[in-house]
C-alpha positions in Angstrom: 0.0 0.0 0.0 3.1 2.4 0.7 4.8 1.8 -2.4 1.6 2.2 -4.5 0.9 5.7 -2.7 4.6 6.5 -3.2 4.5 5.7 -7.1 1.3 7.6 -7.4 2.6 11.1 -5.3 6.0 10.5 -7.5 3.8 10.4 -10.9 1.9 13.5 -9.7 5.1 15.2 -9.0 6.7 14.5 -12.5 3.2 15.6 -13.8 3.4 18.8 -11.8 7.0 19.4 -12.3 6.9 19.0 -16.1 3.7 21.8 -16.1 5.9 24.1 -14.5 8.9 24.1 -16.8 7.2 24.1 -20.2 11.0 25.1 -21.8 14.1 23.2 -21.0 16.1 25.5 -18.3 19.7 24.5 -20.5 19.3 24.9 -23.8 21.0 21.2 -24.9 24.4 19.5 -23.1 27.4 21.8 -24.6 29.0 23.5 -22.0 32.0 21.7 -21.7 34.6 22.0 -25.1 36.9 18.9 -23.8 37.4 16.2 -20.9 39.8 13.7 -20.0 39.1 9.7 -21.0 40.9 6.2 -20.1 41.6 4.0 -22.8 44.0 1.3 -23.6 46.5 3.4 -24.9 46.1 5.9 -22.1 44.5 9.5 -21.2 43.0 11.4 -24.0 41.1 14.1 -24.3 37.7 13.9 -26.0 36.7 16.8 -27.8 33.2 18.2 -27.6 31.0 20.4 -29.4 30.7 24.0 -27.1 28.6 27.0 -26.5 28.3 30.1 -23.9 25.4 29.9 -21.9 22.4 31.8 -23.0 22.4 35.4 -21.0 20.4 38.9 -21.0 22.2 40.5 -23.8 21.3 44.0 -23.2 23.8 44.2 -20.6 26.5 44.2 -23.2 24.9 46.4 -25.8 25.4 50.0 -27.3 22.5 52.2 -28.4 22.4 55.0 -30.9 18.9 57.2 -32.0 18.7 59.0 -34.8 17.4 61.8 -34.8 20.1 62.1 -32.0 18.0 64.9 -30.5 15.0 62.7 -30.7 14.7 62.3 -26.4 12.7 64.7 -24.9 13.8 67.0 -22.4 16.0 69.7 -24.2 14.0 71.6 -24.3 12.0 70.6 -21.2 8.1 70.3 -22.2 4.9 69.1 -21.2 3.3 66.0 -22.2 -0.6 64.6 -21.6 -2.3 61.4 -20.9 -3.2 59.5 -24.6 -6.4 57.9 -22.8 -7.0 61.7 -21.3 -5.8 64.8 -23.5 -6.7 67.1 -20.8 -4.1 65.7 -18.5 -1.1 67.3 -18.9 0.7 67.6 -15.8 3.8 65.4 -17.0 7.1 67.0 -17.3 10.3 65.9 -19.4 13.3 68.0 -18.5 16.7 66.4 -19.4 18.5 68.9 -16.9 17.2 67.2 -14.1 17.2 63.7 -13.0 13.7 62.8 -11.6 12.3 64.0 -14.8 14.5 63.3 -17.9 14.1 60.0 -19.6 17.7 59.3 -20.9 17.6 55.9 -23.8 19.9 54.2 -21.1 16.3 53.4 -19.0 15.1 51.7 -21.9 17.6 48.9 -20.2 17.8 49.0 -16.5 15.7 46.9 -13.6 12.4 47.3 -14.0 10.0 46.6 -11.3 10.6 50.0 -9.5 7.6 52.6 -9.1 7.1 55.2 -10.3 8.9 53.1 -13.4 11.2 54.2 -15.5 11.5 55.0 -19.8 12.8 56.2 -22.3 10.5 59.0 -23.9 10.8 60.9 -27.7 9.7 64.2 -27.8 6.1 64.5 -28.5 4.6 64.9 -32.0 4.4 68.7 -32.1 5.7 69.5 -35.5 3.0 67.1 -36.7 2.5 66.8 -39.8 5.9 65.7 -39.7 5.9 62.1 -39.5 7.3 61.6 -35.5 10.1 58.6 -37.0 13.1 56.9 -34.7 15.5 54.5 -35.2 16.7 52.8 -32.2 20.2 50.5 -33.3 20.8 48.5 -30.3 24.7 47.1 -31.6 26.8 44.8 -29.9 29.8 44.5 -32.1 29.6 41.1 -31.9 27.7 38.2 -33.6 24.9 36.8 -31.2 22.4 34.1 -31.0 18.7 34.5 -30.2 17.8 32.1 -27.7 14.7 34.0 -26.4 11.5 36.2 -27.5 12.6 39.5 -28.1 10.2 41.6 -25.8 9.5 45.6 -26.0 7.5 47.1 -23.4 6.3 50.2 -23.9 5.1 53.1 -21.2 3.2 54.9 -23.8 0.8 53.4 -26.1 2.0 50.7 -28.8 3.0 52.4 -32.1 0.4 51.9 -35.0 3.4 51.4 -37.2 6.6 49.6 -36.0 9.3 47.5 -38.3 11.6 45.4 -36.5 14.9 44.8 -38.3 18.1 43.3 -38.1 21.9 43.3 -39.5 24.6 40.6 -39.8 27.2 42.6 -40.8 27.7 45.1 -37.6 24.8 47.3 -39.6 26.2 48.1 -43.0 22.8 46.1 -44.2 19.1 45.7 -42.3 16.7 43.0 -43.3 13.4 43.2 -41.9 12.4 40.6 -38.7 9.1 41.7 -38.8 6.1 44.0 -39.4 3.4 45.7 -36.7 0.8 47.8 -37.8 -2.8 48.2 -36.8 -3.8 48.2 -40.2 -1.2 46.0 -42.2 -2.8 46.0 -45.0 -2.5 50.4 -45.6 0.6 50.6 -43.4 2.7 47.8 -45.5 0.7 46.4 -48.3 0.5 42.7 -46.6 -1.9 41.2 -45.6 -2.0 40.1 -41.9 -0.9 37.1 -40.3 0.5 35.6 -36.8 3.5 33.5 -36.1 0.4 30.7 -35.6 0.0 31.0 -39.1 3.6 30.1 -40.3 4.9 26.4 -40.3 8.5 24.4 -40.6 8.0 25.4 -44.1 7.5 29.1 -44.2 9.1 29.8 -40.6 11.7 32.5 -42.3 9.1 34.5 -43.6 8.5 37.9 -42.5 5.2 39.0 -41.7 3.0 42.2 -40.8 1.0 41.0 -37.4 -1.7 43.4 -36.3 -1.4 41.5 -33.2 0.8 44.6 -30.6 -0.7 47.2 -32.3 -3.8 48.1 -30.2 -2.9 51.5 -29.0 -3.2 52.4 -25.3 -4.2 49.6 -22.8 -3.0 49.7 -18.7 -2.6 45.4 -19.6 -1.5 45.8 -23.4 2.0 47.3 -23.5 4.4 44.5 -24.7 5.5 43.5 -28.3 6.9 40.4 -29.0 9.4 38.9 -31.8 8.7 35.3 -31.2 11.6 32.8 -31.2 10.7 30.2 -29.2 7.3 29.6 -31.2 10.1 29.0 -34.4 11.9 27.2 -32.3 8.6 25.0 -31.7 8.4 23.8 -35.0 11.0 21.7 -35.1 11.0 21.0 -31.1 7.7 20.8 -30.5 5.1 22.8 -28.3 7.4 22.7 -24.9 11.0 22.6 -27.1 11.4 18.6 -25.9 12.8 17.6 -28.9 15.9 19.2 -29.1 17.9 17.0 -31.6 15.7 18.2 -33.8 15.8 21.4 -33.5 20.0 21.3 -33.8 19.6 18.9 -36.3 17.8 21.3 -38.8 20.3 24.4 -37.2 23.0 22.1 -38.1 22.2 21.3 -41.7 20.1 24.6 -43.0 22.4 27.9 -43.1 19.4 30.0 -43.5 17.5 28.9 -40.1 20.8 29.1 -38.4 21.5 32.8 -39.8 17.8 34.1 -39.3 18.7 33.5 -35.3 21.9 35.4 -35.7 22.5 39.3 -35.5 25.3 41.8 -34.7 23.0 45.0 -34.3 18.9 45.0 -34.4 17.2 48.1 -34.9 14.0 49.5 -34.0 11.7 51.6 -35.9 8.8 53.9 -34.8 7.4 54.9 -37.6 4.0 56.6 -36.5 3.3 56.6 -32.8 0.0 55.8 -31.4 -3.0 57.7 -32.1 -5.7 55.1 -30.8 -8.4 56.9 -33.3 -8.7 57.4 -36.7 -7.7 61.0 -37.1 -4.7 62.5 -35.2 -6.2 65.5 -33.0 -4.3 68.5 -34.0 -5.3 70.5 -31.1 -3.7 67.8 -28.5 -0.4 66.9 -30.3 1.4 66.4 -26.6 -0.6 63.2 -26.0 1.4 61.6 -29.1 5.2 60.2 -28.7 6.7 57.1 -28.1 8.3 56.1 -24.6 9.7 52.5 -23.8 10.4 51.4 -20.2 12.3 47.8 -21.1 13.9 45.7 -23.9 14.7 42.0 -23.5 17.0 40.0 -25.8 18.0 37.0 -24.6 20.8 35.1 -26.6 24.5 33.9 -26.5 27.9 34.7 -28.2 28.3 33.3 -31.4 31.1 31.0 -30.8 30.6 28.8 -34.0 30.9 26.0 -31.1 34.1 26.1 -30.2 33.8 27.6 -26.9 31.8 27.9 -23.5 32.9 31.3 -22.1 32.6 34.7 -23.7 34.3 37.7 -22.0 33.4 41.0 -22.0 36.1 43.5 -22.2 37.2 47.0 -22.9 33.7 47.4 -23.6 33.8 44.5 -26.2 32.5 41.2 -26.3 34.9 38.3 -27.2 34.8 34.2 -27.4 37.5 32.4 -25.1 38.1 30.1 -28.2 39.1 26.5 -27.5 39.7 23.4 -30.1 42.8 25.4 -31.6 40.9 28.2 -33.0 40.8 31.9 -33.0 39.1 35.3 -33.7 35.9 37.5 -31.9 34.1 34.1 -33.1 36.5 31.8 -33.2 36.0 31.5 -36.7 39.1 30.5 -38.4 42.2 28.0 -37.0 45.1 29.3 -35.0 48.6 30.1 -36.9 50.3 26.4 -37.0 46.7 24.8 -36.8 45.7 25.1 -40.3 46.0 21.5 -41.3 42.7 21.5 -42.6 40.2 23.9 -43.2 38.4 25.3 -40.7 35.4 24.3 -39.7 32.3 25.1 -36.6 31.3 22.2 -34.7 28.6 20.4 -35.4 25.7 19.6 -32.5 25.2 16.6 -34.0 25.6 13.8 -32.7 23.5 14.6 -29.8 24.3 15.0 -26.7 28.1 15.9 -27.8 28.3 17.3 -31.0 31.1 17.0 -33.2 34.6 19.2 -32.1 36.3 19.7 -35.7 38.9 20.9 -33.9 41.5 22.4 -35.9 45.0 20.4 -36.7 48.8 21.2 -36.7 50.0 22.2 -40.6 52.8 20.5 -41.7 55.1 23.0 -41.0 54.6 22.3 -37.1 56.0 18.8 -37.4 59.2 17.7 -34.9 60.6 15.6 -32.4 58.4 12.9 -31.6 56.8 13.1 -28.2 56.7 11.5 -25.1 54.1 8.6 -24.5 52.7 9.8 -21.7 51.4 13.5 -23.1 47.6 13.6 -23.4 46.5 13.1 -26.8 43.5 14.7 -28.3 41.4 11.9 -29.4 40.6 11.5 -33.6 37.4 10.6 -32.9 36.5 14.3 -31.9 38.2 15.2 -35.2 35.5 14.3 -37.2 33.3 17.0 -39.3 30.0 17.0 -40.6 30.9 17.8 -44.1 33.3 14.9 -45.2 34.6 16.7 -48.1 36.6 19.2 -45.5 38.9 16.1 -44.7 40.6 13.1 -46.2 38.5 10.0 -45.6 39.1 7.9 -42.6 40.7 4.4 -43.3 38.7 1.4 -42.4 39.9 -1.1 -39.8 39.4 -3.7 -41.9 42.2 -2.6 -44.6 44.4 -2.2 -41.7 47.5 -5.6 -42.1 47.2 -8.0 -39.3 51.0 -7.4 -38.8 50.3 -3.6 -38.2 47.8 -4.5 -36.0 50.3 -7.3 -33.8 52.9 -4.9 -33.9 51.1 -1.3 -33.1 52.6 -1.8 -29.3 56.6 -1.4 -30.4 55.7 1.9 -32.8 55.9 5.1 -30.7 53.7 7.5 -30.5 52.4 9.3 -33.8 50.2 12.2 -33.1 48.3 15.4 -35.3 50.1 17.8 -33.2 53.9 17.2 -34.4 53.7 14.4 -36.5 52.6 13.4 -39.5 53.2 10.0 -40.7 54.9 9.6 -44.2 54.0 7.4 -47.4 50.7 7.5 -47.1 50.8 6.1 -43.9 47.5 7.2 -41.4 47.8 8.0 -37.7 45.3 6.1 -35.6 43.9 7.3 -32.7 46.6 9.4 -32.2 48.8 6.8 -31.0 50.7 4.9 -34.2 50.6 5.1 -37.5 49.3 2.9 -40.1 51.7 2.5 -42.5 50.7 0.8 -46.5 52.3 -2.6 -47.4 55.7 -1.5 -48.4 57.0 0.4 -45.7 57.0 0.6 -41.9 58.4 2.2 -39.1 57.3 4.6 -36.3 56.0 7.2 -39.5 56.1 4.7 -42.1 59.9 6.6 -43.2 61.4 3.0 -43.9 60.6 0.9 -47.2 59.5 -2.6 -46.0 62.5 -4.6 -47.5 65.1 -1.8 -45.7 65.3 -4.2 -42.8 65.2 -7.7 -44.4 67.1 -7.4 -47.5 65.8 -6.3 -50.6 65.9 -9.7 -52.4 67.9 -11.5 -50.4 66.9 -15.2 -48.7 66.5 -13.3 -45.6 63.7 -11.5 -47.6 62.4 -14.3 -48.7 62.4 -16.3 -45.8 60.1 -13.6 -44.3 58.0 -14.0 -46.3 54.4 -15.9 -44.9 54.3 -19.5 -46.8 51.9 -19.8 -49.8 48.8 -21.6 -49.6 48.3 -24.2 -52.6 47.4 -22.7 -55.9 44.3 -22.2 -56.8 43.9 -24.6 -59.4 44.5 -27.5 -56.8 42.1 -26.2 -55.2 39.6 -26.6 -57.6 40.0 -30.2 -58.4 39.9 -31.2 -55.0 36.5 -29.4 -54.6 35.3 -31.2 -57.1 36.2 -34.6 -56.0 34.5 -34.1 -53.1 31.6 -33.0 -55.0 31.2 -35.9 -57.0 31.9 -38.7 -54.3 29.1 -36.6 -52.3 26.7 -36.6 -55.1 24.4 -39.7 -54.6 23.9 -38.6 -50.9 23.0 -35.1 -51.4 20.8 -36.3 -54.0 
């Protein structure tokens, strides 16, 4: 009777428990680049496909406006209620602190009261549209992890694009469209992200759906990434493999969660009626009290930590590669081309670690240095390396005699002829030479041609032709029975 009671309060709890986390907490198992393994030949280390940790991005961020002069304040002015024209008892005055409304609050802890925003001036030189660009840069390529979320103190704008740039702003592509009329703001039709599918999840769309004007419970605007992310994870992001599966393999789902500056655009604040009132133009500006953007350093998967310094964001590269991304091998690394990790297989990923060139080759090490293990060597694309050499076309007397070569490794050594290292540990050498590198034709030792060499060699079977007749000897004395 206990243990059924305790099986059914444990079932409830996992029921409970899995409500209450809808998303995964870790976004997949990659925060460790390398660890040390045991095997017969002894310590390794097992690379490992790696990534920062998924943070509050905003902390690291720049912001510009244009028109720079766009924050009210300078000069200090009045501004009224949108719900309530006649209230205008609100003051913006950037020469003192309790009433200006700097951009830099567009970013700081909200939950204080009264709160605090950002605020435009208001729309008095109407009918000049009342535009602003807000570029929020981080000089640095980042992943979205996590809805982008802007929360307004004013009302929602009637017309908003949200855009982004993957080349530190020198180009903008639209994320998305709000309007509350898409139709006569943009020419598209409206739609939700509800409406999209694995298909059509990169396309942009005009959603009426934050455009509503002035509500006390209606203030937020979303860019939704974890309802993309759902289509390939499904509805609580279980199914991560996936989700890095299709990340791994399609470039353009991979890119469309990747920016180095998004921008902002407030094209036409809002004016909750059909007709703006020209005899109240202080009830219409824009003001923002907090923007979330939730993502990680691009890393390309070759590292766990990113550091922020001197102002500037940077990847603590591992797997012998360099740069703000770690995007390209370190100088005596370039053995191969360079290549991000992979997240496949899950739950490690692929390394691709990068490998000595051949100019780093020289004195053979020491047996008991830790080897990187060629297993985490492997890359998803297999035209980026040579192709590995089956076990099976490996000589029985390379195999018996693996334990007398030294140590051949991707670091120093390469072996020679042809020859393959294996597991970083000897090399594999083709049928006519040997050696620790395969340096030394075969018959070097022996005697080219002499008895010696031919004593060495293993005894011929009988020819095939013998063979043959014998079979069928036995074939015909076994006739009548098989028969």
């Amino acid at each position: 009777m206990y243990l059924s009671r305790f099986l059914s309060i444990h079932a409830l709890w996992v029921t409970v428990s899995s409500v209450m986390q809808p998303y995964p907490l870790v976004w997949g198992h990659y925060d460790v680049c390398k660890t040390q393994i045991y095997t017969e030949e002894g310590k390794v280390w097992d690379y490992m496909a790696c990534q920062p940790e998924s943070t509050d991005m905003t902390k690291y961020l720049k912001v510009k406006l244009d028109p720079p002069d766009i924050t009210c304040g300078d000069p200090p002015e009045t501004f009224c209620a949108m719900g309530n024209p006649y209230m205008c008892n609100n003051e913006c005055d950037a020469s003192t602190p309790e009433l200006a409304h700097p951009p830099e609050l567009m970013f700081d802890f909200e939950g204080r009261h009264p709160s605090t925003f950002w605020q435009s001036a208001t729309w008095k030189e109407y009918p000049k549209p009342l535009q602003v660009n807000i570029t929020l840069s981080w000089s640095k390529t980042i992943e979205l992890t996590d809805n982008i979320v802007i929360t307004f103190e004013s009302g929602r704008p009637d017309q908003m694009i949200l855009e982004k740039s993957l080349d530190y702003g020198r180009t903008w592509q639209p994320y998305q469209y709000y309007a509350t009329d898409c139709l006569d703001a943009f020419h598209m039709d409206p739609k939700s992200v509800k409406d999209l599918s694995q298909h059509t999840v990169l396309e942009i769309i005009c959603t009426e759906e934050y455009s509503t004007g002035y509500m006390t419970n209606s203030k937020i605007i979303h860019f939704e990434i974890k309802d993309r992310f759902a289509f390939f994870a499904g509805p609580w992001l279980r199914n991560m493999a996936s989700l890095y599966g299709q990340l791994d393999t399609t470039k353009k789902l991979r890119d469309f969660f990747t920016v180095t500056d998004l921008r902002i655009r407030l094209l036409r604040p809002a004016v909750g009626e059909i007709f703006v009132d020209e005899l109240h133009l202080a009830r219409y500006f824009y003001a923002i009290s907090d923007i979330k953007v939730h993502g990680r350093c691009k890393c390309n998967l070759h590292a766990t930590v990113c550091v922020y310094d001197n102002s500037k964001l940077t990847c603590e590269c591992e797997h012998n590669t360099t740069g703000p991304d770690c995007g390209k091998c370190k100088k005596n690394y370039q053995g191969r081309p360079w290549s991000p990790g992979s997240y496949l297989p899950i739950p490690k990923g692929t390394a691709n670690t990068c490998i000595p060139s051949i100019s780093s080759i020289g004195t053979p090490p020491k047996f008991n240095r830790i080897w990187p293990n060629i297993s985490s060597l492997e890359v998803s694309n297999p035209k980026q390396v040579a192709p590995k050499l089956a076990l099976s076309t490996v000589s029985s007397v390379q195999v018996a005699n693996h334990k007398r070569a030294n140590v051949c490794d991707n670091e120093l050594l390469h072996c020679q002829n042809g020859g393959t290292c294996h597991n970083n540990v000897r090399c594999l050498c083709p049928a006519a030479y040997t050696g620790v590198l395969c340096e030394k034709p075969r018959c070097q030792d022996a005697g080219c041609g002499s008895r010696a060499g031919l004593a060495a060699r293993p005894p011929r079977g009988p020819a095939p032709p013998l063979l043959l007749l014998l079979l069928a000897a036995l074939l015909r004395a076994a006739g009548p029975r098989l028969l």
